[in-house]
N, C-alpha and C positions, 0 to 999 in steps of 0.2 A: 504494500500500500504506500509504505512512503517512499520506493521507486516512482510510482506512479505520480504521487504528486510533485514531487521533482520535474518530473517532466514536463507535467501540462502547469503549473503554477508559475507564473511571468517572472522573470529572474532580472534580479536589482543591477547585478554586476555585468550585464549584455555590453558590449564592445560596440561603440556609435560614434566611431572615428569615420567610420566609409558616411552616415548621415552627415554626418559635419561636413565632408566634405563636400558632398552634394548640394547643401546648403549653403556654404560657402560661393560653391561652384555657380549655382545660379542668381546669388546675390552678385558677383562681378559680372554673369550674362548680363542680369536687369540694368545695371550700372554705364555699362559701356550701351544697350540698345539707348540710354539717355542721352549719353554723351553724342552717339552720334546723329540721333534727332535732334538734339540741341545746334549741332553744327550745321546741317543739314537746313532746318529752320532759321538758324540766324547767321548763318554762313555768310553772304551777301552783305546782310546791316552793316557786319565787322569790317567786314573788307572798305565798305563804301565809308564808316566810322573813321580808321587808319591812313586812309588814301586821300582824306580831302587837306586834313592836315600836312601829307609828306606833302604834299603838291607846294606848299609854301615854302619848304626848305629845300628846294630843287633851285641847283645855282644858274 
C-alpha cells in the first residue's frame, strides 16, 4: 500500500529546471516579438526624428 501511494501521490521534490526553462524561453520569445513590433511601428518616426537634426550639422 505504501508503494502505491508513492507512486500516485504528487511528489514535493519533482525536478522543474526543463519548466523554467521553457518559461524562460518564451518570456525572451514574447520580449523580442515587442521589440521588433516596436521597431517595425516606429521605425520611420526614429529615422525621420534623427535625420532632420543631422541635416543641420552637415558642412
Amino acid at each position: 500500500m505504501l508503494l502505491l501511494y508513492k507512486l500516485l501521490a504528487p511528489r514535493e521534490d519533482r525536478d522543474e529546471r526543463g519548466a523554467t526553462a521553457v518559461e524562460y524561453g518564451l518570456m525572451v520569445a514574447m520580449i523580442a516579438i515587442v521589440i521588433v513590433g516596436g521597431v517595425s511601428f516606429f521605425g520611420k518616426s526614429i529615422v525621420n526624428l534623427y535625420s532632420i537634426p543631422s541635416g543641420v550639422f552637415k558642412p
